[in-house]
C-alpha positions as CSV (number, residue, x, y, z in Angstrom):
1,X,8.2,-15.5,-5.8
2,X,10.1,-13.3,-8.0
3,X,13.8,-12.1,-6.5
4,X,15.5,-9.1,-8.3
5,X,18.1,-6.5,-6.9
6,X,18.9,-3.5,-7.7
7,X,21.7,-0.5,-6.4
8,X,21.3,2.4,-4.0
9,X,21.9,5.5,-5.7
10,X,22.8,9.2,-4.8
11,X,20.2,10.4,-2.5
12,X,18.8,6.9,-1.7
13,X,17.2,6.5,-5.2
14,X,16.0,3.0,-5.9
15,X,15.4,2.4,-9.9
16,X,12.6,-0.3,-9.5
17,X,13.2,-3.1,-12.4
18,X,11.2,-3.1,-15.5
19,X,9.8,-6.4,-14.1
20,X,8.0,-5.1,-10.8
21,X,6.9,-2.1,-12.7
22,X,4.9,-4.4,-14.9
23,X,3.6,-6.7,-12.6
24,X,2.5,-3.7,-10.4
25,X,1.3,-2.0,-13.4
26,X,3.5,0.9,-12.3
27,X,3.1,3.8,-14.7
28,X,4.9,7.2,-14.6
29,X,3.7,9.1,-12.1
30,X,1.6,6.8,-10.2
31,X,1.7,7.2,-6.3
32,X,3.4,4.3,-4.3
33,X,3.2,3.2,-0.8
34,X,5.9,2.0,0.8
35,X,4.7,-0.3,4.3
36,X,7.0,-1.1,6.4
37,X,6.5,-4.2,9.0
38,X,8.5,-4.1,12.2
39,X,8.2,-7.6,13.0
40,X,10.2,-8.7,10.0
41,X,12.1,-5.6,9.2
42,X,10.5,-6.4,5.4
43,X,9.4,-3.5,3.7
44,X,6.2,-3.6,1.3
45,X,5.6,-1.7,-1.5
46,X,2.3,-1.0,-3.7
47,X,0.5,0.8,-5.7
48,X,-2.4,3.1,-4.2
49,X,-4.5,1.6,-7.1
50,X,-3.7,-1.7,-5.6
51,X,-4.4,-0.4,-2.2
52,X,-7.2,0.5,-3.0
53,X,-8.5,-2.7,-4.9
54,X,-7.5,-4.5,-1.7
55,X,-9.8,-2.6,0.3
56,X,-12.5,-2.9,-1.9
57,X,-12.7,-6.8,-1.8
58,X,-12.1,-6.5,2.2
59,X,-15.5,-4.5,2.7
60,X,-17.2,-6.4,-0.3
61,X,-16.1,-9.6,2.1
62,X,-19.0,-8.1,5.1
63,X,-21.3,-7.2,2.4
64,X,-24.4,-9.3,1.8
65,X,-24.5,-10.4,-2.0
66,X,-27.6,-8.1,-4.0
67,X,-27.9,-5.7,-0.7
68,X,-27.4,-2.0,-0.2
69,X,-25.2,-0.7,2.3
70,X,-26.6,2.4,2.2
71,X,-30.5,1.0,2.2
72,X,-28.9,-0.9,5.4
73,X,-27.8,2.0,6.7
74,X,-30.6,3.7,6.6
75,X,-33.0,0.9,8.5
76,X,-30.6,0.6,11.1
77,X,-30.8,4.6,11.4
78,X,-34.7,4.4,11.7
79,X,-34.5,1.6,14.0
80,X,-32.4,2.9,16.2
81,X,-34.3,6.5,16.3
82,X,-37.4,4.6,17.5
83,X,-35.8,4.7,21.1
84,X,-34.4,7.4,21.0
């Protein structure tokens, strides 16, 4: 666990340290989203490109290994139109 402050500035600018920005990978410009967890009052911040990585191995998680979701997809589809 890595534990760094920083101030509050005018307008409630945070200046994220040089060390976060390279862990995240944080480049000028890049989009950040800020999470914030009620039960903990902690808030969570990432990048959309790790957002987005995140989600990626979630649904790769329910996928079979060497199958097509879309081929999957579409033999569901055809079963389900037989009764229809």
């Amino acid at each position: 666990m890595t534990i760094l402050t920083t101030n509050v500035s005018q307008g409630g600018r945070i200046v994220l340290p040089i060390e976060i920005r390279q862990k995240l990978g944080i480049q000028v410009g890049d989009q950040i989203i800020l999470e914030w967890i009620e039960e903990t009052s902690e808030l969570r911040l990432m990048t959309r490109k790790l957002r987005l990585q995140r989600a990626r191995k979630l649904v790769q998680s329910y996928i079979k290994p060497a199958s097509s979701m879309v081929d999957e997809l579409i033999a569901e589809r055809r079963e389900a139109a037989k009764y229809e």
